[in-house]
C-alpha positions as a Markdown table, in Angstrom:
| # | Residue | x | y | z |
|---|---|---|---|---|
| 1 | Unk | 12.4 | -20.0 | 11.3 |
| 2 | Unk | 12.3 | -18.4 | 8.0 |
| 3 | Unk | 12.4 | -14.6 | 7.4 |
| 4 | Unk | 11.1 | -12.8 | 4.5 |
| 5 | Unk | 11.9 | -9.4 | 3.9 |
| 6 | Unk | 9.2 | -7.5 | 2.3 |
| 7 | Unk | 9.7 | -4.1 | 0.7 |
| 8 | Unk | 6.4 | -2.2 | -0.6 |
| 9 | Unk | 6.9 | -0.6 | -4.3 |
| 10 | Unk | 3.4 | 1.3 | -5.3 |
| 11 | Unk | 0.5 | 1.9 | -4.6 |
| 12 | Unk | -2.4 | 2.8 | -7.1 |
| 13 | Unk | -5.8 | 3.8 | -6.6 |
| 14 | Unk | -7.9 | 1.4 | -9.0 |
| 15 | Unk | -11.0 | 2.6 | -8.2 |
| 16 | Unk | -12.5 | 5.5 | -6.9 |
| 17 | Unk | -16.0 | 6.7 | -6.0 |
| 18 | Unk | -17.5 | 9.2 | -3.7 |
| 19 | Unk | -20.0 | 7.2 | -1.7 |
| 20 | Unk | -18.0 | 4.0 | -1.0 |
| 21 | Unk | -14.2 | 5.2 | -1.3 |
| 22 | Unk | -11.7 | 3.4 | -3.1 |
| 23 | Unk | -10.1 | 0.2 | -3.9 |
| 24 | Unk | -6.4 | 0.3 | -4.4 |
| 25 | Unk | -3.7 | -2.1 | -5.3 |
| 26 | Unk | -1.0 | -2.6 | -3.2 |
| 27 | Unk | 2.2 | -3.9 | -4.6 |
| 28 | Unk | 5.1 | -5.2 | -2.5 |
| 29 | Unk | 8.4 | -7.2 | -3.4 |
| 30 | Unk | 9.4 | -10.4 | -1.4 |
| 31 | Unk | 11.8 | -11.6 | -4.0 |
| 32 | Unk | 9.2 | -10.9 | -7.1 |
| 33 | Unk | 6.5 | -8.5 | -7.4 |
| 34 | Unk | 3.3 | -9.0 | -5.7 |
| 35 | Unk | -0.1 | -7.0 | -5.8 |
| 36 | Unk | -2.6 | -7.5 | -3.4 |
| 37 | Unk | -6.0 | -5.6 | -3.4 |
| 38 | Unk | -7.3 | -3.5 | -0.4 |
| 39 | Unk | -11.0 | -1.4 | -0.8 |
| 40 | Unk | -11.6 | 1.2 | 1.9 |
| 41 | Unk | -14.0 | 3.6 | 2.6 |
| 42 | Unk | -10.8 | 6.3 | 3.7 |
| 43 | Unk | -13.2 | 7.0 | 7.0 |
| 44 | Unk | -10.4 | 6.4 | 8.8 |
| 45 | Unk | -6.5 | 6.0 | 7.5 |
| 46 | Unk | -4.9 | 5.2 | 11.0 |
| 47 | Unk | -6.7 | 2.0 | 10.8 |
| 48 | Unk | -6.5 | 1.0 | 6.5 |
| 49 | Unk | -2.8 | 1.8 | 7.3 |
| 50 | Unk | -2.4 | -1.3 | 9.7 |
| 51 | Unk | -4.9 | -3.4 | 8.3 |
| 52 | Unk | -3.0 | -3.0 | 4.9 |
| 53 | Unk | 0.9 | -4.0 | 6.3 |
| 54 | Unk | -1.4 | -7.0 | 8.3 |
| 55 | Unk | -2.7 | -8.1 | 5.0 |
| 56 | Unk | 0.5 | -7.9 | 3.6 |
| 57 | Unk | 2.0 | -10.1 | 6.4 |
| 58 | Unk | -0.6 | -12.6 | 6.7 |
| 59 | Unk | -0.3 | -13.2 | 2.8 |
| 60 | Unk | 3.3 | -13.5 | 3.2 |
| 61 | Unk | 3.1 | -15.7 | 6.5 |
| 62 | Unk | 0.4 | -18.2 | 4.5 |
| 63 | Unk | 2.8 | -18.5 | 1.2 |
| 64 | Unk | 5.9 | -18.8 | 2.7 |
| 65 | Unk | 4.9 | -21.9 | 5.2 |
| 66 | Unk | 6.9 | -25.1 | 5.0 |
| 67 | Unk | 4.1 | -27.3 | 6.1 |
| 68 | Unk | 5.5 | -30.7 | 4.8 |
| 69 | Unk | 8.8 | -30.0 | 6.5 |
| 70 | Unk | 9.7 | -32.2 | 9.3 |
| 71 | Unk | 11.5 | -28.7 | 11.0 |
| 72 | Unk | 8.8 | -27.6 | 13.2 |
| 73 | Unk | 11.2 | -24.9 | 12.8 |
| 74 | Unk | 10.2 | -24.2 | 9.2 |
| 75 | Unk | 6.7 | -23.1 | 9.9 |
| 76 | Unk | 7.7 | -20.3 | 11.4 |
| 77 | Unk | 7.7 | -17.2 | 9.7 |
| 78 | Unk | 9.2 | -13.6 | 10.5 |
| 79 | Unk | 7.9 | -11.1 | 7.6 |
| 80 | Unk | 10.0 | -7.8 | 8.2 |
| 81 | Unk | 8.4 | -5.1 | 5.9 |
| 82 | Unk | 11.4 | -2.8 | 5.4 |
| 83 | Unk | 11.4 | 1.0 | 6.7 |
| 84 | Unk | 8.0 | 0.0 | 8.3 |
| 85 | Unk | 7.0 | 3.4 | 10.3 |
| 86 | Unk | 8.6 | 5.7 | 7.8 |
| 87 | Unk | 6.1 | 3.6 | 5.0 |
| 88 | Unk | 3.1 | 3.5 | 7.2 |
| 89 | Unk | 3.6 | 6.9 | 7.5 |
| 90 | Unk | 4.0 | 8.0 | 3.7 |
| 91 | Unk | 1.0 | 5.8 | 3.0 |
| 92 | Unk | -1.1 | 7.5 | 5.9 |
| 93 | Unk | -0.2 | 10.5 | 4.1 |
| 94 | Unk | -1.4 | 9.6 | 0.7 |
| 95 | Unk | -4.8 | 7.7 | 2.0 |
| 96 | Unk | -5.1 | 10.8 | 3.8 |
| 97 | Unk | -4.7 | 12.8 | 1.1 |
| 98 | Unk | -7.6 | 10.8 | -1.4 |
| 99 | Unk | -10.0 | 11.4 | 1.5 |
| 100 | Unk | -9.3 | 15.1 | 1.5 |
| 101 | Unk | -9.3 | 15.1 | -2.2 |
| 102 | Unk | -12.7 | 13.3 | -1.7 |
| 103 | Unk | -14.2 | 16.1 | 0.6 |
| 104 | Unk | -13.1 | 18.6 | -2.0 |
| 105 | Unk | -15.0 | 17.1 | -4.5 |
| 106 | Unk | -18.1 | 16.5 | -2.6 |
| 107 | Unk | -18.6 | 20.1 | -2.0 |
| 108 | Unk | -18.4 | 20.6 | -6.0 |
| 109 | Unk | -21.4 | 22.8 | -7.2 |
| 110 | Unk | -21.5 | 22.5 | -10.6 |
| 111 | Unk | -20.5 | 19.2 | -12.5 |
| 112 | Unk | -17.4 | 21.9 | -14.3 |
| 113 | Unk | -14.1 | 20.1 | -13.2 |
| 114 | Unk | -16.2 | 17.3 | -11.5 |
| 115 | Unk | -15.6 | 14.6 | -14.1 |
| 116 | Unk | -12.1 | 15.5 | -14.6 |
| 117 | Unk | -11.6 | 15.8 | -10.7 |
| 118 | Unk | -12.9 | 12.2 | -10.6 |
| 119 | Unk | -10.7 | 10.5 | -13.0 |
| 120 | Unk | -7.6 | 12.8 | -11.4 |
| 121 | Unk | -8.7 | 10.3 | -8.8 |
| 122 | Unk | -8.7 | 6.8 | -10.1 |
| 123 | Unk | -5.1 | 7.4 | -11.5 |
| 124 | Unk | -3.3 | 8.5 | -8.4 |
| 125 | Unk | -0.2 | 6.0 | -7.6 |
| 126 | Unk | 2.3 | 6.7 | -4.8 |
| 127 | Unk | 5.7 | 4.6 | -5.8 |
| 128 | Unk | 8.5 | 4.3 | -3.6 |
| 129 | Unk | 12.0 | 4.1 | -4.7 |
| 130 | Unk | 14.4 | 1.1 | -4.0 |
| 131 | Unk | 14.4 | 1.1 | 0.2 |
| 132 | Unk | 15.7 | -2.4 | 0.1 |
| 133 | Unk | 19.1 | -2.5 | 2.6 |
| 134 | Unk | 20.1 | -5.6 | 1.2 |
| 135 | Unk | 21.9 | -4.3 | -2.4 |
| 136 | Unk | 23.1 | -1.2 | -1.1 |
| 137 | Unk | 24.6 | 0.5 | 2.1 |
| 138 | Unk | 22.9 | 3.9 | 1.7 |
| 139 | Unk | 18.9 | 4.2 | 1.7 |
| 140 | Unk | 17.3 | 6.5 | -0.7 |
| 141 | Unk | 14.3 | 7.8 | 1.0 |
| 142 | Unk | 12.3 | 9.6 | -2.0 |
| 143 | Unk | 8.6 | 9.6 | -2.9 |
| 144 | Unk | 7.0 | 10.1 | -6.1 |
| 145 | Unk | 3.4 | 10.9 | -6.6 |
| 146 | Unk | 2.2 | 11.0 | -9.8 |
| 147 | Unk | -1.0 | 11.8 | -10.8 |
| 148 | Unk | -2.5 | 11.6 | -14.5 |
């Protein structure tokens, strides 16, 4: 049995609109740097929040598969996503977050601020520092937003 151990690095929103919600890019280290792509409508975080770590497993479950191994062993695979209720948590937060962000701008009035409030939006990105347990003994728990 094979275990990968899967640490998620940023999070970006890539797109953003008011009627259909956003499309983000999600992207994780196994090892190397991986993006995956996940579009929601932000209706309702609790669910985009374990929909996005399955994705993340199932993608890492379907790449890391030794199916030409005679191990039936080796097509088992364990994807540990590291620090995985204090992330779901930070990236309830954020999703959360857009969709309030979203609300607000919906009940703009005039198009002042509007456009600007809208590309505020498409350039949000969550980043999480270095959580990995492997390199060092002591985990750093800070989260940057930044927002352009």
């Amino acid at each position: 049995m094979r275990c990968i151990h899967v640490s998620i690095k940023k999070i970006e929103v890539e797109k953003f609109s008011i009627r259909e919600g956003a499309s983000l890019k999600i992207f994780f280290d196994d090892g190397g740097m991986k993006c995956l792509p996940y579009s929601t409508t932000l209706d309702n975080v609790n669910e985009d929040v374990k929909t996005i770590f399955t994705k993340i497993q199932v993608y890492e479950k379907a790449q890391n598969r030794a199916l030409d191994s005679e191990d039936i062993l080796d097509n088992f695979v364990s994807v540990v996503i590291e620090n995985d209720e204090e992330m779901m948590e930070k990236v309830k937060n954020f999703l959360a977050r857009i969709r309030d962000d979203r609300s607000k701008l919906r009940g703009y009035g005039t198009h002042v601020g509007y456009i600007e409030s809208l590309n505020k939006m498409q350039k949000k990105i969550i980043e999480f520092k270095d959580t990995s347990l492997r390199d060092s003994p002591v985990q750093v728990k800070n989260v940057r937003l930044k927002e352009y």
